[in-house]
C-alpha positions as CSV (number, residue, x, y, z in Angstrom):
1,X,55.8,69.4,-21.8
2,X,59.7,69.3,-22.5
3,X,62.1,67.1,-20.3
4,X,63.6,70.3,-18.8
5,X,60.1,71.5,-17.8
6,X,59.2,68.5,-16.3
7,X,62.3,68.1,-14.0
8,X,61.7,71.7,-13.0
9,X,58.4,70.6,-11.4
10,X,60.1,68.0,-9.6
11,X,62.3,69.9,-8.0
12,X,59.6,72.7,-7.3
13,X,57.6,70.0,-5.8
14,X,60.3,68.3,-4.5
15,X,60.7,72.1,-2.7
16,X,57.7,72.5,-1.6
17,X,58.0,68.9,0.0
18,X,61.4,69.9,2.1
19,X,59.3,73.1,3.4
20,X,56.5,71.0,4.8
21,X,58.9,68.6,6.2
22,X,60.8,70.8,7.9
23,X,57.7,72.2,8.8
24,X,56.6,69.3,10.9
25,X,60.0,68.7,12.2
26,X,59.7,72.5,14.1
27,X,62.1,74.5,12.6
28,X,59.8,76.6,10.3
29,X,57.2,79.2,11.3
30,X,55.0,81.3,9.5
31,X,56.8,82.8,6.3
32,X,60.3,82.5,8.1
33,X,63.0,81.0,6.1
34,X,64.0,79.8,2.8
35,X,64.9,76.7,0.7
36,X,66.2,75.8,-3.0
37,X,67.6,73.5,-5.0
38,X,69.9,73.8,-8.1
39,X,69.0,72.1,-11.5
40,X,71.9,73.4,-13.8
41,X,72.0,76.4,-14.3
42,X,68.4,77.2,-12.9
43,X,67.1,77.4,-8.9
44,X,63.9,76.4,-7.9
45,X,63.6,78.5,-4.6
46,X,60.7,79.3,-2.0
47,X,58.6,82.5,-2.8
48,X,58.3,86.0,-0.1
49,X,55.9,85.8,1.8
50,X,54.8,81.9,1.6
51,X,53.5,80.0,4.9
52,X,56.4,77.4,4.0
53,X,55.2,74.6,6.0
54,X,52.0,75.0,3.9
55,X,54.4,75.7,0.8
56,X,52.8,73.9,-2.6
57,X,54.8,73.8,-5.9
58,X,53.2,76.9,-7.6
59,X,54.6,79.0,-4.6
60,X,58.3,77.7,-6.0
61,X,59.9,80.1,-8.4
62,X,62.3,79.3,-10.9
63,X,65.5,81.8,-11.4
64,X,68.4,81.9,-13.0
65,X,72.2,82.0,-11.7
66,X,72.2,86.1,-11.8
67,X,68.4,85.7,-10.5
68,X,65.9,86.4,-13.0
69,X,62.6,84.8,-13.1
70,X,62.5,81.9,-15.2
71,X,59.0,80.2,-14.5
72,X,56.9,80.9,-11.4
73,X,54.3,83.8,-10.7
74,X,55.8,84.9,-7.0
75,X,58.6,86.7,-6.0
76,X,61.6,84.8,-5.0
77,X,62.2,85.2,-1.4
78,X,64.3,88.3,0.2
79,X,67.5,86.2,0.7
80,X,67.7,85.2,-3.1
81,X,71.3,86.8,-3.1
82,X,72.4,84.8,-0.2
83,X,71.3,81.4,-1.7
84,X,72.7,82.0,-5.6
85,X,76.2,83.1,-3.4
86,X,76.3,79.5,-1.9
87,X,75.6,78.1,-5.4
88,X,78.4,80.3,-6.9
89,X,81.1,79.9,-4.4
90,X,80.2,75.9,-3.5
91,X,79.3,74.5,-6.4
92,X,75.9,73.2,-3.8
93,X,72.9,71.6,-5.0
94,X,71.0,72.7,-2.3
95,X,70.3,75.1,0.6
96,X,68.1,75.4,3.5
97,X,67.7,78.4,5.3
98,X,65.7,78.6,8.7
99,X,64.5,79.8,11.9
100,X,65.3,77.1,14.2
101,X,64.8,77.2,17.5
102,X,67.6,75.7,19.5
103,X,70.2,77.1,16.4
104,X,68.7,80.7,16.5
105,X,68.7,81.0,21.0
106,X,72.4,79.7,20.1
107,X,73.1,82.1,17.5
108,X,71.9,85.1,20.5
109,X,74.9,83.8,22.7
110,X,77.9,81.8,21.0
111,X,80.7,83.1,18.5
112,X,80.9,79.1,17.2
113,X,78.7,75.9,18.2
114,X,82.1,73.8,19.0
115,X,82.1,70.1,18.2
116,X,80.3,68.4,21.4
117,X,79.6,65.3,18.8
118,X,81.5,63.5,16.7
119,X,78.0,63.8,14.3
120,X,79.0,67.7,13.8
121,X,81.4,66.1,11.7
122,X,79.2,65.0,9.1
123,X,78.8,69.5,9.0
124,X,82.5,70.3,9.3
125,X,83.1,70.3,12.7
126,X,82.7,73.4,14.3
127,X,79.9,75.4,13.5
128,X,80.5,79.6,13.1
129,X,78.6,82.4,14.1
130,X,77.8,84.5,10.9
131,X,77.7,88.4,12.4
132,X,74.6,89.8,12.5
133,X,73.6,91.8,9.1
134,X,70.1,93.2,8.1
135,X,68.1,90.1,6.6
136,X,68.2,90.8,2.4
137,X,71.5,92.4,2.1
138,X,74.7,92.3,0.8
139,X,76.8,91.7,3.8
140,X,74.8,89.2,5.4
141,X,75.3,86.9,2.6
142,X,78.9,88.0,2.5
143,X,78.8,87.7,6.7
144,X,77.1,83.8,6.1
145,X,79.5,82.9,2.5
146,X,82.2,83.2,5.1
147,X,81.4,81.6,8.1
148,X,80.7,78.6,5.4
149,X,84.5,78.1,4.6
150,X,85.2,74.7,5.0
151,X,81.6,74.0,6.1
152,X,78.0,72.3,5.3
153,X,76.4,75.0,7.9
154,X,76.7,78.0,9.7
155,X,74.8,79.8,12.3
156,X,73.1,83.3,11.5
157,X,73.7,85.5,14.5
158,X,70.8,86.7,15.9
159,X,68.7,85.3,12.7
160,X,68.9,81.6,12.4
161,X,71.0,78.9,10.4
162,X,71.7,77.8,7.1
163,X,72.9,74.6,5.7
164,X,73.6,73.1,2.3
165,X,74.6,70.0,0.3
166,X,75.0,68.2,-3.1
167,X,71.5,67.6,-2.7
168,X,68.0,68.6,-1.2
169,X,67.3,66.0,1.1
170,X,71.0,66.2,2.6
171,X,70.5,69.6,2.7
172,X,67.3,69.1,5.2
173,X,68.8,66.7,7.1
174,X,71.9,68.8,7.7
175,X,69.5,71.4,8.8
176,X,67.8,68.8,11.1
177,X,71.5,67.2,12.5
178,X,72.1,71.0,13.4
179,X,69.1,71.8,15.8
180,X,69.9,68.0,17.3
181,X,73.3,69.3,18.0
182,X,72.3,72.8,19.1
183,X,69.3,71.3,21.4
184,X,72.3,68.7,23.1
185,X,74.4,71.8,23.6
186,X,71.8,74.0,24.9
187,X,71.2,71.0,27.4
188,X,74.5,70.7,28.6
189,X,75.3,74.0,29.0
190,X,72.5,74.0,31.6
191,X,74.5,71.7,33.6
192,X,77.7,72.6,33.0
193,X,80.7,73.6,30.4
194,X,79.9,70.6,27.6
195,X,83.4,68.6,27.2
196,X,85.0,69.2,22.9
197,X,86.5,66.7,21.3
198,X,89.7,67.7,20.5
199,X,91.5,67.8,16.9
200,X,92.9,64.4,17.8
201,X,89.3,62.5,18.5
202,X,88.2,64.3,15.7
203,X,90.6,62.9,13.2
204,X,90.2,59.3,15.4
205,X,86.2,59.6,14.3
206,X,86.9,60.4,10.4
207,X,89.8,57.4,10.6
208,X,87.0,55.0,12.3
209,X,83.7,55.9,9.8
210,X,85.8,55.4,6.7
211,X,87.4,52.2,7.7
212,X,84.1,50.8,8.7
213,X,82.2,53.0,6.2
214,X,80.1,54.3,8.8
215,X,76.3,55.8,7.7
216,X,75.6,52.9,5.1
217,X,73.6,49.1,6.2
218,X,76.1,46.4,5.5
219,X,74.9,42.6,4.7
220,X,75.9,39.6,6.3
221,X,78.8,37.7,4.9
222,X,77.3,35.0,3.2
223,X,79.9,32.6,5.5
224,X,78.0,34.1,8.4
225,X,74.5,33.8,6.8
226,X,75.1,30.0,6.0
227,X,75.9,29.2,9.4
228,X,72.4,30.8,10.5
């Protein structure tokens, strides 16, 4: 086995492993959504028709940048287009693609999931509302490639959501910080308009998580740890 075939396994495994994951966490059902991961110039992405939280490596098929099969038995899945446009226009490493819940009963009502959290940050910010377009075509990737502007995620009206990052585990957990935030939203709308942080708190929050370089563990000075 080369080098180049081996990494692909990982990353179809690796695939696999991110479906059955997200699986578990609720927001896939059935054969409903998609997920992928860039290697190069090759994309390891879920096949039609597979029970993803179920999915095993073998049901990963490998394509190329203008989507032809490269390894794999299975067809890729229906929104192939839609994933290789993120990878062409981002420059991603990853995407996730599903049926979630709280961000699909969202994408039946809103135009844009504001930001209720400074967390939505870690997305963008606001989240947009793709318009709705027939799953597999042409203009709902061109409907989603916009609504990604500026973005890690966007909301599929009527369909679901998609996120993506520079790699596949940020790319699931992007896809799980959305249903948080579209779960809190639904919540609060219940009891009222939720309050938005304005442009000004917004800018406050990215200010205050790089100066304390939020999201990563910090030791103890070792001053501090000699006078334990």
């Amino acid at each position: 086995m080369t080098d180049s075939s081996a990494a692909l396994g990982r990353e179809r495994a690796a695939v696999a492993d991110a479906c059955r994951r997200l699986g578990a966490e609720g927001l896939l059902i059935g054969t409903a959504g998609n997920v992928s991961v860039r290697v190069e110039e090759l994309v390891a992405i879920t096949a039609t028709g597979a029970v993803l939280a179920e999915l095993t490596a073998d049901q990963v098929t490998v394509v190329d940048l203008d989507g032809q099969i490269v390894a794999g038995t299975l067809e890729p899945t229906s929104e192939l287009d839609l994933h290789l446009g993120v990878y062409r226009r981002y420059g991603t490493g990853a995407v996730v693609h599903t049926h979630a819940p709280m961000a699909t009963a969202l994408s039946l009502v809103l135009d844009e999931l504001p930001c209720i959290h400074y967390q939505l940050l870690g997305l963008g910010g606001t989240v947009r509302v793709a318009p709705y377009a027939t799953f597999g075509t042409p203009e709902l990737a061109g409907s989603v490639l916009a609504a990604l502007e500026g973005r890690s995620a966007a909301l599929m009206a009527n369909h679901g959501a998609l996120t993506h990052a520079p790699t596949l585990d940020k790319a699931v957990e992007h896809a799980l910080l959305l249903e948080w935030a579209c779960g809190v939203y639904r919540h609060a709308a219940a009891l009222g308009p939720p309050r938005v942080l304005d442009e000004q708190q917004q800018l406050a929050v990215i200010e205050a998580a790089i100066a304390r370089n939020y999201g990563t563990t910090h030791p103890v000075p070792a001053a501090q740890e000699e006078e334990r």
